[in-house]
C-alpha positions in Angstrom: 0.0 0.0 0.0 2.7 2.1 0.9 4.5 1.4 -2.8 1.4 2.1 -4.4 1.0 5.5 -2.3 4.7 6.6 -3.4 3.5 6.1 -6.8 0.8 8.7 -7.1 2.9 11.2 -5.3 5.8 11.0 -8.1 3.5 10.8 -11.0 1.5 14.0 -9.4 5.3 15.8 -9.2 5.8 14.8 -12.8 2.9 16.4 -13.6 4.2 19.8 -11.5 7.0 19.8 -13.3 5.9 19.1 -17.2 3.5 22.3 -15.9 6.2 24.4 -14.7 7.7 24.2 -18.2 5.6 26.7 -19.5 7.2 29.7 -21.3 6.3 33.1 -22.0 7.4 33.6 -25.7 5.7 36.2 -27.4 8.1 37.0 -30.5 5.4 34.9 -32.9 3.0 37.8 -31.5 5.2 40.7 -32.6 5.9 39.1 -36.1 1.8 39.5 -36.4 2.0 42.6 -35.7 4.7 43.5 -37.6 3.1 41.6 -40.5 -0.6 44.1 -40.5 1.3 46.8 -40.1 3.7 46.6 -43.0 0.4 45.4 -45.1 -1.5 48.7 -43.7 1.5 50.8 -44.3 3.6 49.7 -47.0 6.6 50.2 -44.8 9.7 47.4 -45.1 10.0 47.0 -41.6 8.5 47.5 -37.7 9.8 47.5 -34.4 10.3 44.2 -32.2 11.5 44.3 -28.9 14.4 41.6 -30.2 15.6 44.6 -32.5 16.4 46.9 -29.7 20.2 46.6 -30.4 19.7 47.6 -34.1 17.1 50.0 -34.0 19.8 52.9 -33.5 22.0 51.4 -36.3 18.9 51.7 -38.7 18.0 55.1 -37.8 21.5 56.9 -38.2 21.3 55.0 -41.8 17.8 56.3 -42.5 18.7 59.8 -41.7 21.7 59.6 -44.0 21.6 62.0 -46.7 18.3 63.5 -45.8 15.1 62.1 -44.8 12.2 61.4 -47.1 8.3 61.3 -46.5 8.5 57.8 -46.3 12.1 57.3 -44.6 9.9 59.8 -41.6 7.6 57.0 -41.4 10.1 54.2 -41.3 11.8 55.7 -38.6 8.8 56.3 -36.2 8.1 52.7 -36.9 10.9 51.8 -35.4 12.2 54.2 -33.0 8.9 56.2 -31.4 9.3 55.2 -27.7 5.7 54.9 -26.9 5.4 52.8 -29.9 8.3 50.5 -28.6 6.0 50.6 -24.9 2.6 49.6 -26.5 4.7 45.8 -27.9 5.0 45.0 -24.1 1.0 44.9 -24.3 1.1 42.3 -26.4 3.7 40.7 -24.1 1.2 40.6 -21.4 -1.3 39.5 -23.3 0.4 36.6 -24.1 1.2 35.6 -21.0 -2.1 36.2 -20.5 -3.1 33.6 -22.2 -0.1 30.7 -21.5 -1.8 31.6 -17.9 -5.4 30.6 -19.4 -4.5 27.0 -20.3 -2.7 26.4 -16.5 -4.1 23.8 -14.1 -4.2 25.2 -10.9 -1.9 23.2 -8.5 -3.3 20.4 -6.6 -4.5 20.8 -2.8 -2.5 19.0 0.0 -3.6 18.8 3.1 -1.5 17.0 5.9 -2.9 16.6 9.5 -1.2 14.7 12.3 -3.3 14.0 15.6 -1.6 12.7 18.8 -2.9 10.3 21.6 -3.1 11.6 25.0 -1.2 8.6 26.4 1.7 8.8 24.0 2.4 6.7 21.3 2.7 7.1 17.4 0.5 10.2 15.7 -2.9 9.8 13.6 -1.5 10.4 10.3 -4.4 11.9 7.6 -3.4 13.5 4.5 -5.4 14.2 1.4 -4.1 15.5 -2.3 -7.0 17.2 -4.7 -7.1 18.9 -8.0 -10.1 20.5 -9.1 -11.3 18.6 -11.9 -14.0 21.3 -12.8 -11.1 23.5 -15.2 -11.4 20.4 -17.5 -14.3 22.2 -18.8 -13.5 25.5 -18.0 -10.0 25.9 -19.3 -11.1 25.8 -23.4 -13.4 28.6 -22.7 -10.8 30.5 -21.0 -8.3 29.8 -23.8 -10.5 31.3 -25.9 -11.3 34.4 -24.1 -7.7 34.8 -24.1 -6.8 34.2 -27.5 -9.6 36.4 -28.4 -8.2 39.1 -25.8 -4.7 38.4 -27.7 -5.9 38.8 -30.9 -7.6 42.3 -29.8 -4.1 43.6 -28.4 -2.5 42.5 -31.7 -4.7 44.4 -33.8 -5.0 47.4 -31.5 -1.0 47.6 -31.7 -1.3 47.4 -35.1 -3.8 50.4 -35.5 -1.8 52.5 -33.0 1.4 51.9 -35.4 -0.2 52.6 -38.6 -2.1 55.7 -37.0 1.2 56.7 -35.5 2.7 56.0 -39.1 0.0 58.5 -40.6 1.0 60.9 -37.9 4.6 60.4 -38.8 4.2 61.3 -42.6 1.2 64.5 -41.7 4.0 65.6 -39.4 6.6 65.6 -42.4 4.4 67.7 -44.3 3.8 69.5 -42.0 7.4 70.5 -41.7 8.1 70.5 -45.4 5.2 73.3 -45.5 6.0 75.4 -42.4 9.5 75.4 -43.9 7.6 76.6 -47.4 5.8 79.1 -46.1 9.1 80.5 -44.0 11.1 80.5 -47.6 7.6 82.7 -48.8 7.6 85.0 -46.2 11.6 85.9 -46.7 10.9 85.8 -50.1 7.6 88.2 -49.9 9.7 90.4 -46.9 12.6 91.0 -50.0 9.7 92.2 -52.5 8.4 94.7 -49.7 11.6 95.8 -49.2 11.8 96.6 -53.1 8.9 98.2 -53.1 9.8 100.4 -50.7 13.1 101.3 -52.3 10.8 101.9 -55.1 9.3 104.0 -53.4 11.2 106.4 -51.8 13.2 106.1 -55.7 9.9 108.1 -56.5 9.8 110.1 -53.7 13.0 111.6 -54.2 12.2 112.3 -57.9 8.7 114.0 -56.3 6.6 111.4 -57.8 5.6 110.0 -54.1 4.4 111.3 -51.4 5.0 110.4 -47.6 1.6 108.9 -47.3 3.1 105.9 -50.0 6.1 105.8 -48.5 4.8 104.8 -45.2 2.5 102.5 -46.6 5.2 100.6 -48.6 7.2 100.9 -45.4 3.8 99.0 -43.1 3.8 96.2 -45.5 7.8 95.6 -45.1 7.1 95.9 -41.1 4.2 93.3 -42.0 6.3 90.9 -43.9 8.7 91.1 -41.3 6.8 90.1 -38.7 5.6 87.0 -40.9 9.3 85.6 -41.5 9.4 85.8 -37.7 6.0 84.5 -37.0 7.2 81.6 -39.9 10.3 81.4 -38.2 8.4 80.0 -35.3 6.0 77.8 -36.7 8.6 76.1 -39.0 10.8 75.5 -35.7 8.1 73.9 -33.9 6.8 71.6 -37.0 10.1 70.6 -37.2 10.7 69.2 -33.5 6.5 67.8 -33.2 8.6 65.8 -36.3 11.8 64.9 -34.3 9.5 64.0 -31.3 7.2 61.4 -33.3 10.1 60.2 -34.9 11.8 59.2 -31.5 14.9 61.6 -32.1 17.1 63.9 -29.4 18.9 65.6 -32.6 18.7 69.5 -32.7 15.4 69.4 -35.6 16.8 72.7 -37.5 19.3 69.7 -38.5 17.3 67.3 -40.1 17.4 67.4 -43.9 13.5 67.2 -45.3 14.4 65.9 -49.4 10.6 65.9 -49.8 8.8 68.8 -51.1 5.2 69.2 -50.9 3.2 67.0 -54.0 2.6 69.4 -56.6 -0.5 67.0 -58.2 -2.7 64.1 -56.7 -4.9 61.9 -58.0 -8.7 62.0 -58.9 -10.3 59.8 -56.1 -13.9 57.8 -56.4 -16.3 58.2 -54.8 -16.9 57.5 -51.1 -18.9 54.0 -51.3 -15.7 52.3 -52.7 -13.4 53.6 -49.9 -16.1 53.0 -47.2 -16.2 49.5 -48.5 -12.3 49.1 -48.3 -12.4 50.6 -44.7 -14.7 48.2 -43.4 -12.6 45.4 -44.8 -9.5 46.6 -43.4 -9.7 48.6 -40.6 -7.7 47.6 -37.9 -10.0 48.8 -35.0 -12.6 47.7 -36.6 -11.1 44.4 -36.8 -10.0 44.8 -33.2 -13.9 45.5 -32.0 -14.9 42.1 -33.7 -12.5 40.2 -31.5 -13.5 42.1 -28.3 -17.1 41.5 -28.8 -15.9 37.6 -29.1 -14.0 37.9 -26.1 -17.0 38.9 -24.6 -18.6 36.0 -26.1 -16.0 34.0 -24.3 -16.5 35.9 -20.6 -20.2 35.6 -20.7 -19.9 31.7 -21.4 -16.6 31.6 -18.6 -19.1 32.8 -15.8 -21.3 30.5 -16.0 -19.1 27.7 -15.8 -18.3 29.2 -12.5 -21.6 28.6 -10.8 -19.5 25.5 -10.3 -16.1 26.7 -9.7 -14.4 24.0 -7.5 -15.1 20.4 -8.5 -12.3 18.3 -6.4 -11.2 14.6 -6.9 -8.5 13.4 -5.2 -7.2 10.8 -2.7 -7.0 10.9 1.2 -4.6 8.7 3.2 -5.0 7.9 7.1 -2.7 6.0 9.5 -4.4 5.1 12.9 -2.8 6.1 16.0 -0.6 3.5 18.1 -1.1 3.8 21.8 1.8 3.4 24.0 2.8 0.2 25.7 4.1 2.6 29.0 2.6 2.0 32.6 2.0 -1.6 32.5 2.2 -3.2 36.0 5.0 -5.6 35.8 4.7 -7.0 39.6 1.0 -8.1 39.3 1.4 -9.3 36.1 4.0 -11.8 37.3 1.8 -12.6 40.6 -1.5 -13.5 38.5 0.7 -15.4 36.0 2.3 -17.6 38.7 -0.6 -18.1 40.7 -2.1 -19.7 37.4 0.4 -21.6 36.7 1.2 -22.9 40.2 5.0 -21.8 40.4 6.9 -18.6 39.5 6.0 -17.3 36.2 7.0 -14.6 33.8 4.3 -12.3 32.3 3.6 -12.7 29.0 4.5 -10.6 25.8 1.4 -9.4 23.8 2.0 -9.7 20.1 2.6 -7.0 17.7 -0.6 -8.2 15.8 -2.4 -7.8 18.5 -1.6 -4.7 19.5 -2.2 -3.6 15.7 -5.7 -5.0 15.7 -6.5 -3.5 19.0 -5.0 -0.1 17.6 -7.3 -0.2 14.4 -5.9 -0.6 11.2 -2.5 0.1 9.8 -3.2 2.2 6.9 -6.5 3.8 5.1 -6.6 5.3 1.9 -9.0 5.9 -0.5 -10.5 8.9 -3.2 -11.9 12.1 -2.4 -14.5 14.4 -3.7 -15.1 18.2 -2.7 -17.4 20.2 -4.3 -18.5 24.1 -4.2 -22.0 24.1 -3.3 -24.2 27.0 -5.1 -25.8 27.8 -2.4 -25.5 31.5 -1.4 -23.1 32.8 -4.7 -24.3 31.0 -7.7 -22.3 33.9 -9.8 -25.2 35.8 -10.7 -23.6 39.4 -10.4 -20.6 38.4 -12.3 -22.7 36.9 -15.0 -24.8 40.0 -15.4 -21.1 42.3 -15.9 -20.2 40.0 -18.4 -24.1 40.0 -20.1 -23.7 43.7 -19.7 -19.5 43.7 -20.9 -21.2 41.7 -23.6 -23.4 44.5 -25.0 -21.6 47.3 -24.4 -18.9 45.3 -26.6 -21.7 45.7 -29.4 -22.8 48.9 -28.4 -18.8 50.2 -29.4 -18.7 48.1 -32.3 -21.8 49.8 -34.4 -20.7 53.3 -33.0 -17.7 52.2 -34.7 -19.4 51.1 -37.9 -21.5 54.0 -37.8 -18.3 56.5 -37.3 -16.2 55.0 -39.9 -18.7 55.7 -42.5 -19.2 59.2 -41.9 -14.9 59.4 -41.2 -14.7 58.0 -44.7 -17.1 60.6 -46.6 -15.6 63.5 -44.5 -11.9 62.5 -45.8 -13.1 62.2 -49.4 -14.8 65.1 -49.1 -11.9 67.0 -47.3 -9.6 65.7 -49.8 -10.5 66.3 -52.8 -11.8 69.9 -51.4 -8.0 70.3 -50.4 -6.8 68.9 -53.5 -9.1 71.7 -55.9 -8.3 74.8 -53.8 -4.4 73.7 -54.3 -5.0 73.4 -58.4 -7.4 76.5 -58.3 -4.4 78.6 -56.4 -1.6 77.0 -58.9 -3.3 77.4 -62.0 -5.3 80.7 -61.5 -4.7 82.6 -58.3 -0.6 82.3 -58.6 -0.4 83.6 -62.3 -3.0 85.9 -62.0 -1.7 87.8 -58.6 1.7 87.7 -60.8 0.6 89.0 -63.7 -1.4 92.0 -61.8 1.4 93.1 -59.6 4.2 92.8 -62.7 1.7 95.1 -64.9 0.8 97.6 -61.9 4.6 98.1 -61.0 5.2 98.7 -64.7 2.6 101.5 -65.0 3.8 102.5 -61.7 6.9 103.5 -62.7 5.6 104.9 -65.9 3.1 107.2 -64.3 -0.1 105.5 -65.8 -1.1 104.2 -62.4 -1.0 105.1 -58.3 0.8 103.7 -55.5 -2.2 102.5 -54.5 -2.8 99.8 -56.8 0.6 99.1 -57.0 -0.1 98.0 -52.8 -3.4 96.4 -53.5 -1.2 94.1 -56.6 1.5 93.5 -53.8 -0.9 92.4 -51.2 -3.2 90.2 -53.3 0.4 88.4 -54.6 2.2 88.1 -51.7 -1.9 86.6 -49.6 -2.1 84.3 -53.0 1.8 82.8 -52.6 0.9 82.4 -49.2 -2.8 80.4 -49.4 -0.9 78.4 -52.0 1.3 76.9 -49.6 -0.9 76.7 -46.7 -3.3 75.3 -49.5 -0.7 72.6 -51.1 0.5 71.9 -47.5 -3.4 70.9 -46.7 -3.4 68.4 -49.6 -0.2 66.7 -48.9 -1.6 66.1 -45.1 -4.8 64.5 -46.4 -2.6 61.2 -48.3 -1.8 60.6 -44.3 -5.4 61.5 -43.4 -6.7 59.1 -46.0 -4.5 56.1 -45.3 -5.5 56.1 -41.8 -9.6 56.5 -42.4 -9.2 53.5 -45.2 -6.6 51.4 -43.4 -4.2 50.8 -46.2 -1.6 52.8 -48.2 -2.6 55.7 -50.6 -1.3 53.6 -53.9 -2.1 50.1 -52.3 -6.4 51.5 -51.9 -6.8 53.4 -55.5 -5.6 50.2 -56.5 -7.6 48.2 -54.5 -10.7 49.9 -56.3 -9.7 48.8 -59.9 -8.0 45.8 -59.1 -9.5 44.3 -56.1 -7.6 41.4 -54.6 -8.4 38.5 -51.6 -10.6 39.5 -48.5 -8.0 40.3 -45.6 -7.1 36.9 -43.7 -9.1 35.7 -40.8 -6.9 36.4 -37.6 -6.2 32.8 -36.7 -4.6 31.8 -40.3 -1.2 33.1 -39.1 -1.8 32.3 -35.8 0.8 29.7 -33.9 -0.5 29.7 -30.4 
């Protein structure tokens, strides 16, 4: 009995240890990740926490001879801090989810109760498990993996909206550092003017009334470089900051200049189809409402959470043999005999049988009687988790296709005013302020209108950046309402390819 005792307990501690040899290895995790985001972004390459050691090595050759649009978003891919903070989510939630498919560890319970009179201890042990996780450990594999999946696309959306950030913030600072090379530009044509002017004054063809107005819009363009100055400066380190970098941003070389034509886009319905498709928070609410799914089914399971099997061992006690009257013993043995005898010896199994049994062993079952806490209030969170889970998802739906019409609406509102400044505003404003300095100087026309030329060409060069600087930012703005790069989605419309994969096809766990 004893042999057969020893044997449980070593196969229960080979079980332990095959359990203990559970790792936490989420790199399969990342490689999802890093594998949505490339698709959504059309980037070579994203962080993983393995690439820490080469992340600086690939950003000093990135930044090489000047940095790009796209070479922007590469680097914020791989080097934006908070970015690099948001993997260990996924980290967590794998672990997460190696936790989910655990056995908790058996219960042992060892007592040892001693005889008043002395003697050997009544032994009682019993070792459980709780056999009720048979049934509940699938569902909570499959909250987890659900929960997983979420954090893997939610990573995924905050990298490729951090990736549109990346690239509006580029244009940003290509267009703040535009309109700075306008405003020195227009503060070099006040300043002619108003040599112009006082040319004319000293020949008495001015007055000081002209002069002082040439001399207010040289103060005024002034004030713009500095005011430009400013603006370019801070575009330049909300840049460096998204992009991870300590360098001074005045240094960083922007080879990019703003897109001087885009595209004619469709209409919204073909977008809006393409967002819904792939989305990756909307593909990240699907998988939270079936975690949900998974919760609500989890709590019930728990109106029975403990369901114990296991096997319980006793030893009786052993009394002492102390106390026993030798003398008497011998007198009432003689006198039966009829001459001097010993007293006799009382056999070990007789003792034994007086004592009870040796050894008692047998199985055990403990259960969790639903008596008071049948789990009702932690169902009713999870029924209510559950639609609140659906609640966000059609608020979702319902915001994505209004996001989606506003973007196409926004952009190709951006992209007209751009051509409408290029290919009338710009020439006209030049042409007006060429033929009013002309008759200026001739005679035929006042200083006035010469001003009013000025003003108009020098607001027109101005709305043409601002304008053109608009229209870059909505590529960004569009990639992240749609989900996927600006080439890959006009693409998408003529030439549409596969549905995106389910989540689980490239799923190892």
């Amino acid at each position: 009995m004893l042999r057969k005792t020893g044997k449980i307990l070593w196969s229960l501690g080979v079980l332990a240890v095959v359990g203990g040899c559970a790792t936490v290895n989420p790199q399969h995790d990342y490689d999802r990740v890093g594998q949505r985001v490339i698709e959504a972004t059309g980037q070579e390459r994203v962080y993983s926490p393995e690439d820490d050691r080469l992340v600086d090595e690939l950003v000093e050759e990135l930044l090489q001879d000047g940095l790009s649009a796209n070479e922007a978003v590469q680097i914020s891919l791989l080097n934006n801090p908070t970015l690099q903070a948001a993997f260990m989510d996924v980290g967590i939630a794998r672990a997460d989810a190696i936790q989910a498919g655990l056995y908790t560890n058996p219960f042992l319970n060892v007592s040892a109760l001693f005889p008043d009179g002395g003697g050997l201890a009544n032994i009682q042990s019993t070792v459980a498990q709780n056999i009720a996780e048979l049934w509940q450990i699938p569902v909570r594999e499959h909250m987890a993996e659900h929960a997983l999946d979420a954090a893997i696309i939610t990573l995924a959306s905050t990298a490729t909206s951090l990736a549109a950030d990346a690239k509006s913030a580029y244009y940003e600072a290509v267009g703040t550092d535009a309109r700075l090379r306008i405003a020195r530009e227009n503060l070099v044509i006040a300043k002619n003017l108003l040599e112009l002017t006082l040319t004319r004054q000293q020949a008495g063809a001015a007055n000081e009334l002209d002069v002082n107005l040439s001399r207010g819009v040289a103060v005024d363009s002034a004030i713009a470089v500095e005011r430009d100055r400013l603006s370019a400066a801070t575009a330049r380190r909300n840049l460096a900051t998204i992009l991870g970098l300590v360098v001074d941003a005045n240094t960083l070389i922007l080879n990019d200049t703003l897109p001087g034509d885009f595209p004619e886009t469709p209409g919204d319905q073909p977008l809006l189809q393409l967002a819904k498709l792939w989305r990756l928070d909307i593909q990240a609410a699907k998988q939270i409402v079936a975690a949900a799914h998974a919760q609500l089914e989890y709590e019930y399971l728990l109106i029975w959470p403990q369901i114990q099997i296991g096997l319980s061992l006793e030893r009786s006690e052993r009394t002492s043999q102390g106390g026993r009257d030798i003398w008497g013993d011998t007198a009432r043995a003689s006198i039966a005999n009829g001459s001097l005898t010993a007293p006799g010896i009382q056999p070990r199994s007789e003792r034994n049988s007086q004592s009870g049994q040796d050894l008692i062993i047998g199985p055990s079952l403990g259960i969790t009687l639903p008596l008071f806490d049948q789990n009702q209030a932690q169902i009713a969170g999870a029924q209510y988790t559950l639609q609140q889970a659906y609640k966000t998802q059609d608020a979702l739906n319902r915001a994505v296709t209004q996001e989606v019409r506003n973007a196409v609406d926004r952009a190709m509102t951006a992209w007209r005013l751009m051509r409408m400044y290029r290919d009338q505003s710009i020439p006209l404003a030049q042409g007006n302020l060429d033929l009013s300095r002309e008759a200026y100087r001739a005679g035929r026309a006042s200083f006035l209108s010469v001003l009013e030329a000025q003003r108009f060409y020098l607001d027109t060069r101005r709305g043409y950046v601002e304008a053109s600087q608009t229209a870059a930012k909505m590529i960004p703005e569009l990639e992240r309402t749609i989900g996927l790069p600006f080439d890959k989605f006009l693409d998408e419309i003529t030439n549409p390819t596969r549905p995106t994969p389910t989540l689980h096809e490239d799923n190892g766990s």
